[in-house]
C-alpha positions as CSV (number, residue, x, y, z in Angstrom):
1,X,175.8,146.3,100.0
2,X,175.4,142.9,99.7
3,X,172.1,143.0,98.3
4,X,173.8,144.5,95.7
5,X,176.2,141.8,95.4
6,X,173.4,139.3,95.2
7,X,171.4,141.2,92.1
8,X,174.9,141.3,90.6
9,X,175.1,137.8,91.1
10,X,171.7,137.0,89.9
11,X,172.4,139.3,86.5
12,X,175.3,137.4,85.7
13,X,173.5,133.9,86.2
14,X,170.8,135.0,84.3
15,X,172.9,136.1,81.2
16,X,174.8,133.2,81.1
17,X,171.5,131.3,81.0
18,X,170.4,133.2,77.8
19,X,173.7,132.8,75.8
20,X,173.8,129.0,77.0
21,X,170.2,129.1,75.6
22,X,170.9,130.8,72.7
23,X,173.9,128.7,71.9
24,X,172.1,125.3,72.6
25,X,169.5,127.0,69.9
26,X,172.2,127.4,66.8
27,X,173.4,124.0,67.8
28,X,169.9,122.3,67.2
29,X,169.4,124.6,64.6
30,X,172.9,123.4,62.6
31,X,172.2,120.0,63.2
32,X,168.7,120.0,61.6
33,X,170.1,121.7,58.5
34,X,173.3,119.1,58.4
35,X,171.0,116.1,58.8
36,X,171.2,114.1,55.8
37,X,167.3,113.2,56.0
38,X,166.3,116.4,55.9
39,X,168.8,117.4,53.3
40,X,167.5,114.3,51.3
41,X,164.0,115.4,51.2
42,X,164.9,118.8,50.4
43,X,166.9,117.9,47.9
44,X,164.3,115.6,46.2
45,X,161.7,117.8,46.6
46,X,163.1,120.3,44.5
47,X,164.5,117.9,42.0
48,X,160.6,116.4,41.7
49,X,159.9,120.3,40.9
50,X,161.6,120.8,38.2
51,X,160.9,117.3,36.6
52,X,157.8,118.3,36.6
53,X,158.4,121.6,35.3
54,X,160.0,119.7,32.3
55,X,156.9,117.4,31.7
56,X,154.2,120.0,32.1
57,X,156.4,122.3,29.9
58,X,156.6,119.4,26.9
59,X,153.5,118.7,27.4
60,X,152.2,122.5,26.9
61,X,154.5,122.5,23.6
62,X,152.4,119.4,22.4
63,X,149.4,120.7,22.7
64,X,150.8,123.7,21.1
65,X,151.8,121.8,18.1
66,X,148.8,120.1,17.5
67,X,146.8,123.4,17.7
68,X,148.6,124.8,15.0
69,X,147.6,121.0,12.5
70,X,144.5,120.7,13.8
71,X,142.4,121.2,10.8
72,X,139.0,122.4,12.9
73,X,138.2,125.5,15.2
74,X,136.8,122.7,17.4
75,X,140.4,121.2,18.0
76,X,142.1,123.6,18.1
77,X,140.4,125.2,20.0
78,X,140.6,122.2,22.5
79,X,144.7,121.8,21.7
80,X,144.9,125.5,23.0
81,X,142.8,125.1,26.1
82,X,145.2,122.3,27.2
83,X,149.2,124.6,26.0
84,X,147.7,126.9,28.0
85,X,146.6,124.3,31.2
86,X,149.7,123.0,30.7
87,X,151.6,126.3,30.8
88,X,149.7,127.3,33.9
89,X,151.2,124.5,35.8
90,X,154.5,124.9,34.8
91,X,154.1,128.8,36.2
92,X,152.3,127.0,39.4
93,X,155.9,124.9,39.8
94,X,158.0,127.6,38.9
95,X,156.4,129.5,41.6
96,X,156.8,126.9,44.3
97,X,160.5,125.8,43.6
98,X,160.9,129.8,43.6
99,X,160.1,129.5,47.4
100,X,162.2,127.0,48.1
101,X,165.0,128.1,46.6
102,X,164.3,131.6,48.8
103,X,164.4,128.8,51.8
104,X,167.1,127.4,51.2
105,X,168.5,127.1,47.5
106,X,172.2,128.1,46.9
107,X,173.3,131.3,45.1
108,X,173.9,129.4,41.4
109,X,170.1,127.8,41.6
110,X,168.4,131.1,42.1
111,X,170.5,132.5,39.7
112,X,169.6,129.6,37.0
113,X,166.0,129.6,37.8
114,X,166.0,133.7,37.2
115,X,167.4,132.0,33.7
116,X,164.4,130.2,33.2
117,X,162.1,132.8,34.6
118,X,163.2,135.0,32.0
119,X,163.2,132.6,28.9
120,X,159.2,130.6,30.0
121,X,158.2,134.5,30.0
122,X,159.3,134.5,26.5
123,X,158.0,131.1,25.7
124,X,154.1,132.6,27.0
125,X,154.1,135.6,25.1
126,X,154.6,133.7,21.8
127,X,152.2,131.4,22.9
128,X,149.7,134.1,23.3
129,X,150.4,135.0,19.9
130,X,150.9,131.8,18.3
131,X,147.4,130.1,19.7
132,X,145.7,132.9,18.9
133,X,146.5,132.6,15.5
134,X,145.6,128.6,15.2
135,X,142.4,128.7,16.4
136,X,141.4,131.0,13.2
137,X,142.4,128.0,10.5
138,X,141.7,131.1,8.0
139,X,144.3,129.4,5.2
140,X,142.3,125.5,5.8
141,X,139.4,127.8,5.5
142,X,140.2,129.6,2.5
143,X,141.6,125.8,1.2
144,X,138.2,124.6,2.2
145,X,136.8,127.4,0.0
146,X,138.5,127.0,-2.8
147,X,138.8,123.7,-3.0
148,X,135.4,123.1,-2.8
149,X,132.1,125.7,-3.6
150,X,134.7,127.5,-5.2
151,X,135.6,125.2,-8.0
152,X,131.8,123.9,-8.1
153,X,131.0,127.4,-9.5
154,X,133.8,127.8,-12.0
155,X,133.0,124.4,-12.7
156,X,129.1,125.0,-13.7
157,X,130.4,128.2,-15.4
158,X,132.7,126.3,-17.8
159,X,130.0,123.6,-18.4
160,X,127.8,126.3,-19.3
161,X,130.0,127.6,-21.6
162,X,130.9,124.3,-23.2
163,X,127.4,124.0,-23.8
164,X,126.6,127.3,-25.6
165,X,129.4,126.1,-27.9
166,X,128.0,123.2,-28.5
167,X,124.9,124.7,-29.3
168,X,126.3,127.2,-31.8
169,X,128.2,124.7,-33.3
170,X,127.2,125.3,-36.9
171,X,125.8,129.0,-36.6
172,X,128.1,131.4,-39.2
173,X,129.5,132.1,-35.6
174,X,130.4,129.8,-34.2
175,X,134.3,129.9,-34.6
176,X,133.6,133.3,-33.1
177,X,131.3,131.7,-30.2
178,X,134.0,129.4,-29.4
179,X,136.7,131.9,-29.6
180,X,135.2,133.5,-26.9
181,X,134.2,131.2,-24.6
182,X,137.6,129.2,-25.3
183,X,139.1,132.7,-23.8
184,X,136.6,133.3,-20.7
185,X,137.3,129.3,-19.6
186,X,141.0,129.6,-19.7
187,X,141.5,132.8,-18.0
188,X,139.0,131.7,-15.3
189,X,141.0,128.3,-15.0
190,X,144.7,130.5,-14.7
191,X,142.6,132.1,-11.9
192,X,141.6,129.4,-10.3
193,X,145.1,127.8,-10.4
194,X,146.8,130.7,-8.7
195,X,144.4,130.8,-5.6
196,X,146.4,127.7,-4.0
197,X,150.1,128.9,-4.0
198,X,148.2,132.6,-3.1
199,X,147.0,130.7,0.1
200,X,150.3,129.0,0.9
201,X,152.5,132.3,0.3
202,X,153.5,133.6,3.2
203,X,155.2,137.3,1.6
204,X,152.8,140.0,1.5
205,X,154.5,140.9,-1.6
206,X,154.2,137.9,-3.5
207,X,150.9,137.6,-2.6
208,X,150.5,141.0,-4.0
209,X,151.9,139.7,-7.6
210,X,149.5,137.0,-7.5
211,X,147.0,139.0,-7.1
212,X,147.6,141.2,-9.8
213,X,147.9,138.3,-12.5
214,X,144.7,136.8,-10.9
215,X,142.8,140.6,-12.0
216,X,144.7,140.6,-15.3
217,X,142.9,136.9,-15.7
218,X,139.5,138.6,-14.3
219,X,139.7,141.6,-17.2
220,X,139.8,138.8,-20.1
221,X,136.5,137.1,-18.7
222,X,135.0,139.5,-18.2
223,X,136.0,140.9,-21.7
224,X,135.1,137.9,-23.6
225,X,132.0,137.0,-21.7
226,X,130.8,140.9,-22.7
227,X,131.3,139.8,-26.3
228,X,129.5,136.9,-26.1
229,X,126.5,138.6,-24.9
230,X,127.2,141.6,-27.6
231,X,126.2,138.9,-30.4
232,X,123.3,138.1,-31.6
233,X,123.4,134.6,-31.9
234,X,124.9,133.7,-28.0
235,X,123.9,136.8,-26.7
236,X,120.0,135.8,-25.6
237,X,121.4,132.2,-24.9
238,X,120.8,130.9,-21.5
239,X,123.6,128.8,-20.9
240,X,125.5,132.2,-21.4
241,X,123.1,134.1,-18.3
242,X,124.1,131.0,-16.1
243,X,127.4,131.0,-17.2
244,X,127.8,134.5,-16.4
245,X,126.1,134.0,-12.9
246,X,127.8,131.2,-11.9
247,X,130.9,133.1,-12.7
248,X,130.0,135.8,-10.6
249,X,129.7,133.5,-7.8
250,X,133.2,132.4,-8.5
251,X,134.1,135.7,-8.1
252,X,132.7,136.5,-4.9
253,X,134.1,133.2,-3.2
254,X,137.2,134.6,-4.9
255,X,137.2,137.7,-2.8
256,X,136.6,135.5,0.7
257,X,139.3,133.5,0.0
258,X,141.6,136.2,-0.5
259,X,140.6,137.9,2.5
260,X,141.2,134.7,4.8
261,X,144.5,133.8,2.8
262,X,145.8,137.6,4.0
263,X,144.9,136.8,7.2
264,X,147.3,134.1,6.7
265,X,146.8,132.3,10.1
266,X,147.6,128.8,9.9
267,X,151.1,129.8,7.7
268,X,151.9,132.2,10.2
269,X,151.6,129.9,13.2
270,X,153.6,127.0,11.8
271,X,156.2,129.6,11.0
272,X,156.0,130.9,14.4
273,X,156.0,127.2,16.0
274,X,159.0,126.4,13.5
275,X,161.1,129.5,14.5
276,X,160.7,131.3,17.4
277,X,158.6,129.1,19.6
278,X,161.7,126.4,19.4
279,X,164.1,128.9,20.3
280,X,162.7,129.6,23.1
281,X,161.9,126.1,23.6
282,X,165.1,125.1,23.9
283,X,166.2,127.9,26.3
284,X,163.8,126.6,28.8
285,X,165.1,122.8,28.9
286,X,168.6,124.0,29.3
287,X,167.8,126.5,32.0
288,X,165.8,123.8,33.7
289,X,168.6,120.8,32.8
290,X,171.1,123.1,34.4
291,X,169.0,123.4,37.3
292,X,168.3,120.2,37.8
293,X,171.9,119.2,37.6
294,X,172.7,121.8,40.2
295,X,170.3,120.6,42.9
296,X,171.7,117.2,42.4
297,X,175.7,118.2,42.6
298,X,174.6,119.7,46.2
299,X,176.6,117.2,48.8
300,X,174.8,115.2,51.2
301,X,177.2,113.5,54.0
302,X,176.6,110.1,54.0
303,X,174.9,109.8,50.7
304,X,175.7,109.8,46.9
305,X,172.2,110.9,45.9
306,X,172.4,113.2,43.1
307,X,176.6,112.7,42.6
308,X,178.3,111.1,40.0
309,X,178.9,107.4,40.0
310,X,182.5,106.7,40.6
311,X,183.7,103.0,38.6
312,X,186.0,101.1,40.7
313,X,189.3,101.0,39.4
């Protein structure tokens, strides 16, 4: 009997030793959450976070920018490599201040970063589109081309037939001669004029148009160089064989330009940059601005970190 009183005795001690314990446990435990050091540093390091989310995230959209004006693969390339370093990190940060937050973030920050979640997810799958596009330059290329062996062609090919004029100039036809050439030098110079707002267009349709009046322009060479070769006089001529070559090289860096101005890269890009990607843009630096300004409102006893200044009356 009274050994049983003893081991009752002995139970109750020891439970009231385990709830003292437990007790003196959520004590410490509250205490090291209200200290204001510990707060402090939490605080800050979650404000340093998202600063650098911020930086990282302008920095990625600078390097995206200059991608899309580089005028070189080789740049471009290298302006890509960085928005896309650059966008790494910020998904690095994102990540870590996610953990945090998990730790020990209140209900409106997790809530605000799931914002921003949602809108940098956005801002890399335009990226991934956009970047892809710059680092083709096919519209600086198709400049390049046209701009440059392009016009030497037509170029030699209207020289040529300036000179087979010139040459015929008192044959019984030569108002003929001239006629024709006159013709082939225009339409290939209306050609050569539309291949510039062709590359800059941007509507399939419109590009379509120009296309059209640029085979219409094709026909009428092509027309009156076949009459110059059908007589007699300019027909065996050599100026007109070199004409007519260098012409068909005209033609054929013709066809490569369109092709690269349909690809349309460099106008699709900018238009992308312009449009979308600063949408989206600007939905991350709110989302991240309201975050910031949330971690900051939390109150720290004993400290004004983060609150409003107050001006003395």
């Amino acid at each position: 009997m009274a050994a049983r009183e003893v081991y009752k005795d002995v139970r109750w001690i020891a439970a009231g030793a385990v709830a003292l314990l437990t007790f003196m446990l959520v004590i410490l435990h509250l205490r090291k959450d209200q200290d204001p050091t510990a707060q402090l540093a939490f605080k800050a390091q979650r404000v340093d976070l998202v600063g650098r989310m911020q930086l990282d995230l302008a920095s990625a959209s600078e390097a995206e920018k200059s991608a899309v004006l580089a005028i070189t693969d080789q740049d471009s390339q290298t302006f890509a490599d960085e928005a896309r370093a650059a966008s790494g990190k910020v998904e690095q940060e994102r990540r870590e201040l996610g953990e945090l937050l998990t730790a020990g973030g209140a209900q409106g920050e997790t809530e605000l970063l799931a914002q921003f979640t949602s809108a940098f997810a956005e801002f890399q799958r335009i990226d991934a589109d956009l970047l892809a596009l710059a680092v083709k330059n096919t519209n600086i290329k198709a400049y390049g081309l046209a701009f440059g062996p392009a016009a030497t062609a037509l170029g030699e090919a209207n020289a040529a037939l300036s000179r087979l004029v010139a040459t015929h100039a008192d044959s019984p036809q030569a108002k003929t001669i001239m006629g024709l050439a006159l013709g082939a030098q225009i339409s290939a110079l209306r050609i050569q004029t539309l291949l510039p707002p062709h590359i800059a267009e941007e509507s399939d349709p419109k590009m379509d148009e120009l296309e059209a009046s640029m085979a219409v322009e094709d026909t009428l060479v092509r027309k009156n160089l076949e009459g110059l070769a059908a007589l007699r006089e300019s027909g065996k001529d050599p100026e007109l064989a070199t004409a007519t070559a260098r012409y068909a090289e005209f033609s054929a860096f013709k066809t490569q330009i369109l092709a690269l101005s349909r690809e349309n890269t460099n106008v699709r890009s900018l238009s992308i940059s312009l449009n979308q990607k600063r949408k989206v843009m600007l939905a991350c630096q709110a989302a991240l601005a309201d975050l910031q300004q949330a971690i900051l409102a939390e109150p720290i006893a004993g400290t004004t970190y983060g609150s409003p200044s107050v001006r003395p009356r």
